[in-house]
PyMOL Python script that loads the backbone (N, CA, C, O; Angstrom):
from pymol import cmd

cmd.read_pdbstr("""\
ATOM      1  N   UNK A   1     179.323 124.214 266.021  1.00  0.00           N
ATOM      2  CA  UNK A   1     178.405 124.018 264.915  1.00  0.00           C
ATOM      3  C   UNK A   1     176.975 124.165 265.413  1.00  0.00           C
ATOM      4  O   UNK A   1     176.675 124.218 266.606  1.00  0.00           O
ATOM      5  N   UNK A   2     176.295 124.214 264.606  1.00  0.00           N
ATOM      6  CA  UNK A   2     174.447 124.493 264.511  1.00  0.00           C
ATOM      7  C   UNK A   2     173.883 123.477 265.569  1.00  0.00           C
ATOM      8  O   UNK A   2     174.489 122.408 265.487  1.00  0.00           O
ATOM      9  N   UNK A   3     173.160 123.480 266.287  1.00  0.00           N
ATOM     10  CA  UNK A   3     172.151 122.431 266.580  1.00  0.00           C
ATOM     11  C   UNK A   3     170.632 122.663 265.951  1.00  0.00           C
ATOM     12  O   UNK A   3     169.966 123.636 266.304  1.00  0.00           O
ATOM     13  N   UNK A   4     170.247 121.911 265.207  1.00  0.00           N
ATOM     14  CA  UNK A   4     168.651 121.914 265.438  1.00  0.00           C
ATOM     15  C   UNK A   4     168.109 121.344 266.116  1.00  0.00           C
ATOM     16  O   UNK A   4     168.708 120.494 266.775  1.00  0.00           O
ATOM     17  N   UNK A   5     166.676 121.546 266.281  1.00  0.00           N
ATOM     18  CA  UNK A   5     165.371 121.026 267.284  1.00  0.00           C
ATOM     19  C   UNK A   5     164.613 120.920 266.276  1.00  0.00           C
ATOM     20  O   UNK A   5     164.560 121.751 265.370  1.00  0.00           O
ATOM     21  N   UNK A   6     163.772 119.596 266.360  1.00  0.00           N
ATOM     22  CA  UNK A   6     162.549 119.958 265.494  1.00  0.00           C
ATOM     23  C   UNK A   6     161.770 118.595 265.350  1.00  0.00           C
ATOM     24  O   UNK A   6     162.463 117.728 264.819  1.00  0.00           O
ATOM     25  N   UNK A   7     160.464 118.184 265.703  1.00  0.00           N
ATOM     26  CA  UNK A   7     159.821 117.615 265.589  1.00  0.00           C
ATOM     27  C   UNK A   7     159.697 116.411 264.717  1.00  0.00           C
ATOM     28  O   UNK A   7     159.472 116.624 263.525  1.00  0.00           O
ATOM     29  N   UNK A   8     159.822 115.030 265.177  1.00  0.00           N
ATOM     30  CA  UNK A   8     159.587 114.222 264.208  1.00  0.00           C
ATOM     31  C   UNK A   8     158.871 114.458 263.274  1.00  0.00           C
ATOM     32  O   UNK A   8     159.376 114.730 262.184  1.00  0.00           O
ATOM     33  N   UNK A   9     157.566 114.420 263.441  1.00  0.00           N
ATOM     34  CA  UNK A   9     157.144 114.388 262.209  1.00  0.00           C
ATOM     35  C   UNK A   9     157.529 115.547 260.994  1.00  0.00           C
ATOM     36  O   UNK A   9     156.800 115.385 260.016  1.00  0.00           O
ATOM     37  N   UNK A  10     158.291 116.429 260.867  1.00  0.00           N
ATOM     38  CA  UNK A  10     158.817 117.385 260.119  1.00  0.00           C
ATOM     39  C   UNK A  10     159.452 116.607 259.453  1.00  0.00           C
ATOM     40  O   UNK A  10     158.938 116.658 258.336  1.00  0.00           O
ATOM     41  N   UNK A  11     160.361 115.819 259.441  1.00  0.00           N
ATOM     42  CA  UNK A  11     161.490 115.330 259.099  1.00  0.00           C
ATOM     43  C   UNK A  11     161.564 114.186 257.867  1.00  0.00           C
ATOM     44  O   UNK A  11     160.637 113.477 258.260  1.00  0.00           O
ATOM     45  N   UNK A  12     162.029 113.547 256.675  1.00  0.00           N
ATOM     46  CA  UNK A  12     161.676 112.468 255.742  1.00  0.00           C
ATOM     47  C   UNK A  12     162.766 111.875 256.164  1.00  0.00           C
ATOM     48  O   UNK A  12     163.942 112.237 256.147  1.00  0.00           O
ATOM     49  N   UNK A  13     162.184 110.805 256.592  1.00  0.00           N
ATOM     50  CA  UNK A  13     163.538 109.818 257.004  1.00  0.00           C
ATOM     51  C   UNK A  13     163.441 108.619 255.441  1.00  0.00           C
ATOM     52  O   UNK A  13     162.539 108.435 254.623  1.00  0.00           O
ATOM     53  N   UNK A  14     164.260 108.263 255.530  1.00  0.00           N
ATOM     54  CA  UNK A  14     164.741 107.149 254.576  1.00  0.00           C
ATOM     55  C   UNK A  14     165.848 106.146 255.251  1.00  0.00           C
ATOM     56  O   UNK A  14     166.436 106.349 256.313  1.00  0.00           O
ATOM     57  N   UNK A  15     166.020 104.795 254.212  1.00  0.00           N
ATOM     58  CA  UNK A  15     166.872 103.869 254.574  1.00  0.00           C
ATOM     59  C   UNK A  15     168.497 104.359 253.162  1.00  0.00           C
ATOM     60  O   UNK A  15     168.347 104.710 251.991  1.00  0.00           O
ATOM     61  N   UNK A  16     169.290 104.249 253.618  1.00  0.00           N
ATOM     62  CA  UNK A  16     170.384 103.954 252.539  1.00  0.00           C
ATOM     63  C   UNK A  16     171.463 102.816 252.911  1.00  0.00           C
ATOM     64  O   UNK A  16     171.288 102.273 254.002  1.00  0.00           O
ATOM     65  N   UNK A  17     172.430 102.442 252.223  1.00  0.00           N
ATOM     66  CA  UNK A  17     173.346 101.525 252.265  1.00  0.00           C
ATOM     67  C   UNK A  17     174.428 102.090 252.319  1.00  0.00           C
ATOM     68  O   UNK A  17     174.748 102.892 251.441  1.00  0.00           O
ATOM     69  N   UNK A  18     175.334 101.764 253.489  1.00  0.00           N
ATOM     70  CA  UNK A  18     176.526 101.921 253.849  1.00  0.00           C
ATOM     71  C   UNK A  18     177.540 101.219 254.547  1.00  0.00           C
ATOM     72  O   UNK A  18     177.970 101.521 255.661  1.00  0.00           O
ATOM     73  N   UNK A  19     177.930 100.195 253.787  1.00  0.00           N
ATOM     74  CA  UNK A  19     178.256  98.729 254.876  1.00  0.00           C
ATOM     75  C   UNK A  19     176.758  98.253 255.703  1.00  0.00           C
ATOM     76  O   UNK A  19     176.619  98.129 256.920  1.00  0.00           O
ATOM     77  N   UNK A  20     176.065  98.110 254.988  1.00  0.00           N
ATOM     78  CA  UNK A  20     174.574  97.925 256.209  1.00  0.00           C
ATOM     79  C   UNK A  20     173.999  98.718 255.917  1.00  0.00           C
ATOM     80  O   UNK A  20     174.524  99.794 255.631  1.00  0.00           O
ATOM     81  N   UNK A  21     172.421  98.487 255.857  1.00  0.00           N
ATOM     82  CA  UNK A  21     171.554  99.350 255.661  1.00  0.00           C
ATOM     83  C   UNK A  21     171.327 100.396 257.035  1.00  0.00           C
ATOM     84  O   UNK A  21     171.143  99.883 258.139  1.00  0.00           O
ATOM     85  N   UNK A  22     171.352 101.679 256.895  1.00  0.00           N
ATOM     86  CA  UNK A  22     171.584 102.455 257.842  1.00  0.00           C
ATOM     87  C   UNK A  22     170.183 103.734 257.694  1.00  0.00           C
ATOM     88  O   UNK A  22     169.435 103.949 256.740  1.00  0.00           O
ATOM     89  N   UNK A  23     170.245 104.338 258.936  1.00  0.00           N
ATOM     90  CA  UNK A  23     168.812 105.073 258.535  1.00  0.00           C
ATOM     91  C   UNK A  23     168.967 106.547 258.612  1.00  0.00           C
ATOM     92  O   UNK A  23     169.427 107.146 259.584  1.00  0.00           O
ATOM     93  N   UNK A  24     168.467 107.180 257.302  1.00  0.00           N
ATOM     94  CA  UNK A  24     168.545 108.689 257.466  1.00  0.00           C
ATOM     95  C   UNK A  24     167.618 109.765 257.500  1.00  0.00           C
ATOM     96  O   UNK A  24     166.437 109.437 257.623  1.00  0.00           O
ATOM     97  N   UNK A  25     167.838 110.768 257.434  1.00  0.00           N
ATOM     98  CA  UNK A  25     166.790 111.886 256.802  1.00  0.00           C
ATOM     99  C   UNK A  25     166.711 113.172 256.307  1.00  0.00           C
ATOM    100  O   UNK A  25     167.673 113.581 255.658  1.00  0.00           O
ATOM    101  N   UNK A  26     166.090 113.642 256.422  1.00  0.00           N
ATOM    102  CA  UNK A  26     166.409 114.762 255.568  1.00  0.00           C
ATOM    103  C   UNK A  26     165.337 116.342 255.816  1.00  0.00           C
ATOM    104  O   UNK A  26     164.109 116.373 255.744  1.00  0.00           O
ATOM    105  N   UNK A  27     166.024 117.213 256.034  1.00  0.00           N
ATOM    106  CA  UNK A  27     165.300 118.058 256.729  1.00  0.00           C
ATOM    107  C   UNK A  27     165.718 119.829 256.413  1.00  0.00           C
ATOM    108  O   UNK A  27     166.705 120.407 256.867  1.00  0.00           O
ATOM    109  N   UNK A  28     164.767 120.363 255.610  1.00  0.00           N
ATOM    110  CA  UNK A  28     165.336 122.152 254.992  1.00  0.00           C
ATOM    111  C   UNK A  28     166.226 121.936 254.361  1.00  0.00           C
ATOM    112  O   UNK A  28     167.136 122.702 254.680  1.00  0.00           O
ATOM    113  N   UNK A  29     166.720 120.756 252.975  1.00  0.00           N
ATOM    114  CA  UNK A  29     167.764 120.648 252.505  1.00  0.00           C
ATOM    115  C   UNK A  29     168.657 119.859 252.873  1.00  0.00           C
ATOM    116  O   UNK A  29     169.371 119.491 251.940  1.00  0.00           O
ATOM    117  N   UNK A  30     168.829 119.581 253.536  1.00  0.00           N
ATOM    118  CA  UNK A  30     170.087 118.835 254.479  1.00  0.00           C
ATOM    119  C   UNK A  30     170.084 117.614 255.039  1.00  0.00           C
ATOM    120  O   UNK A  30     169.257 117.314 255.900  1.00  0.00           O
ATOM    121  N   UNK A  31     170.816 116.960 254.697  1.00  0.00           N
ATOM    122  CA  UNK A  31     171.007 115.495 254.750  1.00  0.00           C
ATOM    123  C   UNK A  31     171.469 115.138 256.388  1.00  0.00           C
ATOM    124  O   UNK A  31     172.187 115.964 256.952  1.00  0.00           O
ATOM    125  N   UNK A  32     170.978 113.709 257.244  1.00  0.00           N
ATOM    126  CA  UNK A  32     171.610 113.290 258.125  1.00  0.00           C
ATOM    127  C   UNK A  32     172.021 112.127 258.537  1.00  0.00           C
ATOM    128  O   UNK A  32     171.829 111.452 257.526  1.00  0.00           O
ATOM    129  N   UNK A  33     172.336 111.611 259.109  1.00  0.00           N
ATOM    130  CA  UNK A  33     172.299 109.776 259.194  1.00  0.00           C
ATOM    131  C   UNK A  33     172.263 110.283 260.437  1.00  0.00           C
ATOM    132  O   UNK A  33     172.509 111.310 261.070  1.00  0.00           O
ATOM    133  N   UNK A  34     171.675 108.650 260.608  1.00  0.00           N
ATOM    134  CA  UNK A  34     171.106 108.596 261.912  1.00  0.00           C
ATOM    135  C   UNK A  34     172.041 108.155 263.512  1.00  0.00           C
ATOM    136  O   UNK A  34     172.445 107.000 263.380  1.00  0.00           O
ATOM    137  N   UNK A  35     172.408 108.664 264.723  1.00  0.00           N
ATOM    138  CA  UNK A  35     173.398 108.324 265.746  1.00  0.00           C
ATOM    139  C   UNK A  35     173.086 107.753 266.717  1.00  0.00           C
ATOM    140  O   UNK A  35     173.991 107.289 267.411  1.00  0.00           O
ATOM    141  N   UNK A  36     171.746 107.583 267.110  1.00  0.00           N
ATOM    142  CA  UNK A  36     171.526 107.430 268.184  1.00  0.00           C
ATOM    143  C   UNK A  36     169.707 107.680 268.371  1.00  0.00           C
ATOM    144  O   UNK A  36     168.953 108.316 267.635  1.00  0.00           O
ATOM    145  N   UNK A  37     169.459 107.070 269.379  1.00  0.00           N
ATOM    146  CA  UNK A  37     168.335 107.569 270.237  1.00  0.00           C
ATOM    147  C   UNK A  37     167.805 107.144 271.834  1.00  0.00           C
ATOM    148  O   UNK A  37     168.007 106.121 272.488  1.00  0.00           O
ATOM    149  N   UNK A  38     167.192 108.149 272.087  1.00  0.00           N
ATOM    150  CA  UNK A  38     167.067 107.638 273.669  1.00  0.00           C
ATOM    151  C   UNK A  38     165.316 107.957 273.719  1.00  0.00           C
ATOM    152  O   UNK A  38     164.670 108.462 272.801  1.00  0.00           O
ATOM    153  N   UNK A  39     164.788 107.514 275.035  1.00  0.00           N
ATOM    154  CA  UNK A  39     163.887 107.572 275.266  1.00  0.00           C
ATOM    155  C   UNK A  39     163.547 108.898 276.105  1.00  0.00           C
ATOM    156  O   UNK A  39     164.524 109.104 276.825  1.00  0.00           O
ATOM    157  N   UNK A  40     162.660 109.791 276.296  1.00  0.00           N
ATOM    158  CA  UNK A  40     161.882 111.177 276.935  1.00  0.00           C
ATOM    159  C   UNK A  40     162.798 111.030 278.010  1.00  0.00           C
ATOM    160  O   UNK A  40     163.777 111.771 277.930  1.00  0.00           O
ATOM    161  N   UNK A  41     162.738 110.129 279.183  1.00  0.00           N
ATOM    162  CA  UNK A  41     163.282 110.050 280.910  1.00  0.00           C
ATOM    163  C   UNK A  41     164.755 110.154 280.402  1.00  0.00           C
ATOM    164  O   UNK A  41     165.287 109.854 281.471  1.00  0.00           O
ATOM    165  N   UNK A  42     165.771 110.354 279.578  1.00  0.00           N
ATOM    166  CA  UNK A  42     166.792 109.804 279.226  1.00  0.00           C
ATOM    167  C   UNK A  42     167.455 111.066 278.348  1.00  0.00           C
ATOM    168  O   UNK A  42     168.389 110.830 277.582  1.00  0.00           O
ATOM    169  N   UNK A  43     166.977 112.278 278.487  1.00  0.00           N
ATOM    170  CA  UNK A  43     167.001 113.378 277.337  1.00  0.00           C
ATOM    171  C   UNK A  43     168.623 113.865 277.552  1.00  0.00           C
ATOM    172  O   UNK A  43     169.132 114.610 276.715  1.00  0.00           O
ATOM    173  N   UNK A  44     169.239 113.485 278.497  1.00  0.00           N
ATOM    174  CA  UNK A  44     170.265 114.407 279.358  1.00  0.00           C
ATOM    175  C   UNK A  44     171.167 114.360 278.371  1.00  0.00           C
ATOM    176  O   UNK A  44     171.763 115.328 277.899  1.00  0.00           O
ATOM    177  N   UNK A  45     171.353 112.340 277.808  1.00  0.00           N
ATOM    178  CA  UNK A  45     172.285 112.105 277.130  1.00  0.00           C
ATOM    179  C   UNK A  45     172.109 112.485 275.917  1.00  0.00           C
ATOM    180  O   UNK A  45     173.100 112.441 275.187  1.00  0.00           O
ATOM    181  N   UNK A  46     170.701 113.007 275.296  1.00  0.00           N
ATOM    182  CA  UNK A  46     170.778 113.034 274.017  1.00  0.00           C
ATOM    183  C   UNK A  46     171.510 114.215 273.720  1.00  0.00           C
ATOM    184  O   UNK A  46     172.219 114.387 272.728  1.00  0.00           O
ATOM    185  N   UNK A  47     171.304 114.978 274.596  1.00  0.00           N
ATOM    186  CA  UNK A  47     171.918 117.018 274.727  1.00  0.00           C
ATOM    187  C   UNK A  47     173.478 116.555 274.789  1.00  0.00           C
ATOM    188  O   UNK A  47     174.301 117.195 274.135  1.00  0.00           O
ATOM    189  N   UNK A  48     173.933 115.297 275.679  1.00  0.00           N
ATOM    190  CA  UNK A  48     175.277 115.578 276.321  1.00  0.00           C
ATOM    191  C   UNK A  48     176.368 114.734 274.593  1.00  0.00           C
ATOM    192  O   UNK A  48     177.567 114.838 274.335  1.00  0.00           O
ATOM    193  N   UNK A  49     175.141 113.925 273.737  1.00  0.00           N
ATOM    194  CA  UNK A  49     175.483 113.390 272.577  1.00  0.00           C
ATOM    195  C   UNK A  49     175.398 114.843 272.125  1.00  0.00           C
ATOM    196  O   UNK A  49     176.513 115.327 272.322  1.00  0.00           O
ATOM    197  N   UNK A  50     174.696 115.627 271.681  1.00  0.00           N
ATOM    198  CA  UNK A  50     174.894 116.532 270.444  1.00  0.00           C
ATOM    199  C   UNK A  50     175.439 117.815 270.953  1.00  0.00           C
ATOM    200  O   UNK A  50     175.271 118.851 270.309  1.00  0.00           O
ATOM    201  N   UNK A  51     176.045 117.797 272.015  1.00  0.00           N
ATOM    202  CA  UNK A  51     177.034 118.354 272.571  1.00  0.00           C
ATOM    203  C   UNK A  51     178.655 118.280 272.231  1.00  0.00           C
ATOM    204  O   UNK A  51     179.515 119.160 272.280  1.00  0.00           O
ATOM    205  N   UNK A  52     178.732 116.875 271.865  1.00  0.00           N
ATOM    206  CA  UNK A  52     179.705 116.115 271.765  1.00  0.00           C
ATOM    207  C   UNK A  52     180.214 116.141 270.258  1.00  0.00           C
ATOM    208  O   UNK A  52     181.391 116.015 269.919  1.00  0.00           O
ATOM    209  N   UNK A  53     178.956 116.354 269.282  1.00  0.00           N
ATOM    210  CA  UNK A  53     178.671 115.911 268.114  1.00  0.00           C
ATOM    211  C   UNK A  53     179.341 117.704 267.721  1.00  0.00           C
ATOM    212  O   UNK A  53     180.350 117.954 267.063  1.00  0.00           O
ATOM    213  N   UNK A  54     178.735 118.345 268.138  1.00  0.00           N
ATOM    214  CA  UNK A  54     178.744 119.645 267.263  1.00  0.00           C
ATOM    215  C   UNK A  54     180.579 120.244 268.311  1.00  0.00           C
ATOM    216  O   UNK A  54     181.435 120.911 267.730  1.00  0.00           O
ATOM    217  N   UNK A  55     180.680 119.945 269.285  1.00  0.00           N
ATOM    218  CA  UNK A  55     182.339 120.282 269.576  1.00  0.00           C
ATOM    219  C   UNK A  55     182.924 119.601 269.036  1.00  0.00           C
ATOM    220  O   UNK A  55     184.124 119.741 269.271  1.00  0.00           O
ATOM    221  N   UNK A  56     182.575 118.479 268.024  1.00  0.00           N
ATOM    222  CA  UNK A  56     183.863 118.205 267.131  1.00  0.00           C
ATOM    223  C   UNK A  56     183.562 118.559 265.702  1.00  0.00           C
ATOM    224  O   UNK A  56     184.232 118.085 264.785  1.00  0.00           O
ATOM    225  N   UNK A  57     182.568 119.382 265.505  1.00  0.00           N
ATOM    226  CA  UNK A  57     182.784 120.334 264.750  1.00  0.00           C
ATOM    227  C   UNK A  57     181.557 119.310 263.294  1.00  0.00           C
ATOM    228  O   UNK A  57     181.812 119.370 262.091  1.00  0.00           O
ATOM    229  N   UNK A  58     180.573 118.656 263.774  1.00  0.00           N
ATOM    230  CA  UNK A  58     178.701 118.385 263.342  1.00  0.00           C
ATOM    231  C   UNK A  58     177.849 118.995 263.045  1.00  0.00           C
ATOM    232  O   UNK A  58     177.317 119.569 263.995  1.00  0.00           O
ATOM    233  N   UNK A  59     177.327 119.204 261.903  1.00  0.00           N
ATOM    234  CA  UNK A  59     175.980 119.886 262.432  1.00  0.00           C
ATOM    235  C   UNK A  59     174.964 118.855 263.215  1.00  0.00           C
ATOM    236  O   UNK A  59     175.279 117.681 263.019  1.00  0.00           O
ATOM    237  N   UNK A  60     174.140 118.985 263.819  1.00  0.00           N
ATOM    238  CA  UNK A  60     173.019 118.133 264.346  1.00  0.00           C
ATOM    239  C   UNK A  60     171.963 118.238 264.056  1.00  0.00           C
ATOM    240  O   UNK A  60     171.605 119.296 263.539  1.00  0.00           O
ATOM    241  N   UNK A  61     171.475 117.683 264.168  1.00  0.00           N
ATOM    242  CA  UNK A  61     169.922 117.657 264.265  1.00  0.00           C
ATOM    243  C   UNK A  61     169.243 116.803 265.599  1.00  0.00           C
ATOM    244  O   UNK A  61     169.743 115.697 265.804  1.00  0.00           O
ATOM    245  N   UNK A  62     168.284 117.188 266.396  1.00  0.00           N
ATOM    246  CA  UNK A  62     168.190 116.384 267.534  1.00  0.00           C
ATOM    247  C   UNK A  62     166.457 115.856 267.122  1.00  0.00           C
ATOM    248  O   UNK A  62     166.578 114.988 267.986  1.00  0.00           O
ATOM    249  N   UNK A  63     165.859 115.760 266.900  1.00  0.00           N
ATOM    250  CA  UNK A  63     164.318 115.277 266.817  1.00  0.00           C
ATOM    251  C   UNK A  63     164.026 114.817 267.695  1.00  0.00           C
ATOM    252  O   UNK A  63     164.674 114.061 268.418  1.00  0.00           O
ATOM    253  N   UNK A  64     162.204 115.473 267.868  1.00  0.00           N
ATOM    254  CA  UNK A  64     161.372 114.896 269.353  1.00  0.00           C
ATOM    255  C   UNK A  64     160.400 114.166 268.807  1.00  0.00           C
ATOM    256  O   UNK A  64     160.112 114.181 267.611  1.00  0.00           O
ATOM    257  N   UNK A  65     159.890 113.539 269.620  1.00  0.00           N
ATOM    258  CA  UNK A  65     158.782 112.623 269.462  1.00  0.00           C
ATOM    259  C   UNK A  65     158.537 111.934 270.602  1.00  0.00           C
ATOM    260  O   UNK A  65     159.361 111.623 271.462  1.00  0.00           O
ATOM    261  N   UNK A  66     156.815 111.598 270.570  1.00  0.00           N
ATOM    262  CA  UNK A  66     156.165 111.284 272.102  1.00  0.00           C
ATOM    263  C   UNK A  66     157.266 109.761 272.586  1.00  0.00           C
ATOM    264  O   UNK A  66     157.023 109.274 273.690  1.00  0.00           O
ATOM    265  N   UNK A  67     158.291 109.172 271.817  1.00  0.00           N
ATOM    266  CA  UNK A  67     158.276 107.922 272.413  1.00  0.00           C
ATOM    267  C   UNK A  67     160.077 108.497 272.931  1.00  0.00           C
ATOM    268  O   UNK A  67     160.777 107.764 273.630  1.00  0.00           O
ATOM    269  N   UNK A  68     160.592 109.950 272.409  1.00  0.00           N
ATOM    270  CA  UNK A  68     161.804 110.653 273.179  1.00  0.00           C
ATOM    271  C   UNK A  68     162.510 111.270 272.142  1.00  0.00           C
ATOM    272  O   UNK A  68     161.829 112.025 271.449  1.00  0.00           O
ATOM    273  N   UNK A  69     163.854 111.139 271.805  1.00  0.00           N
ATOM    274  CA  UNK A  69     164.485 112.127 271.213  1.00  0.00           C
ATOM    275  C   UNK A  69     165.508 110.881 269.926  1.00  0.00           C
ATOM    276  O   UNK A  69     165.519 109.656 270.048  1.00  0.00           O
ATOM    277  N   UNK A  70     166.214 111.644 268.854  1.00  0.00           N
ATOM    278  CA  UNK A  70     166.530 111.322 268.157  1.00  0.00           C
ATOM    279  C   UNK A  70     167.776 111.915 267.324  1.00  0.00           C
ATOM    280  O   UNK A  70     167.562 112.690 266.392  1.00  0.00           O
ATOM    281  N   UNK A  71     169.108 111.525 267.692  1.00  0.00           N
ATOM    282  CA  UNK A  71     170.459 112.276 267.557  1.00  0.00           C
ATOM    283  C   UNK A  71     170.820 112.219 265.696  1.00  0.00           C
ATOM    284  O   UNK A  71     171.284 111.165 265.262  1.00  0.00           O
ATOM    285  N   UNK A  72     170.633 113.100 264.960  1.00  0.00           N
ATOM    286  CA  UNK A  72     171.030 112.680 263.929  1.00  0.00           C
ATOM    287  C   UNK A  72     172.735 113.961 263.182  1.00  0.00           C
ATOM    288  O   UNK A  72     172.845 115.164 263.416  1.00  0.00           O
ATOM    289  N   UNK A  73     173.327 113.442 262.678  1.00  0.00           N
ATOM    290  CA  UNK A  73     174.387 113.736 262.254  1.00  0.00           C
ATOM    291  C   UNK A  73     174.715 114.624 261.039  1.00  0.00           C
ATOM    292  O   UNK A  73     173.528 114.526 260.727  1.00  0.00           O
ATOM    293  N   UNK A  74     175.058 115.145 260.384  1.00  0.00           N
ATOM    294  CA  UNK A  74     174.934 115.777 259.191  1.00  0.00           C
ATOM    295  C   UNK A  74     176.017 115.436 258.713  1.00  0.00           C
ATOM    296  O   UNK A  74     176.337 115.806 257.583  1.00  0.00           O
TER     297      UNK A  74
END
""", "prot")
cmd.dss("prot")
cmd.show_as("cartoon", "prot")
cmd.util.cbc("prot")
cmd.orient("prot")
């Protein structure tokens, strides 16, 4: 499946409810919830997460930002 890249601030994140309020966003159409995040020194896992994400067949979305990266799900 797809990976994207693309800059926090591009992105409209929102809150929704799903058993728990959970956090999403939304980006060229396309919806994501949110999986994960790591910090800049820590990027290895975010690649080795949406690695993981899109061989079981995900789209992704990965988002950057100065404080690191941001795994989101489609």
């Amino acid at each position: 499946m797809q990976l994207t890249l693309v800059h926090d601030q591009r992105v409209e994140k929102f809150c929704y409810w799903e058993n728990g309020i959970r956090q999403g966003m939304q980006f060229e159409n396309q919806f994501y919830r949110h999986v994960a995040s790591v910090r800049e020194e820590k990027r290895m896992e975010a690649y080795a997460l949406t690695d993981a994400l899109r061989e079981a067949g995900s789209a992704v979305c990965l988002t950057v930002s100065p404080d690191g990266y941001s795994v989101w799900k489609n």
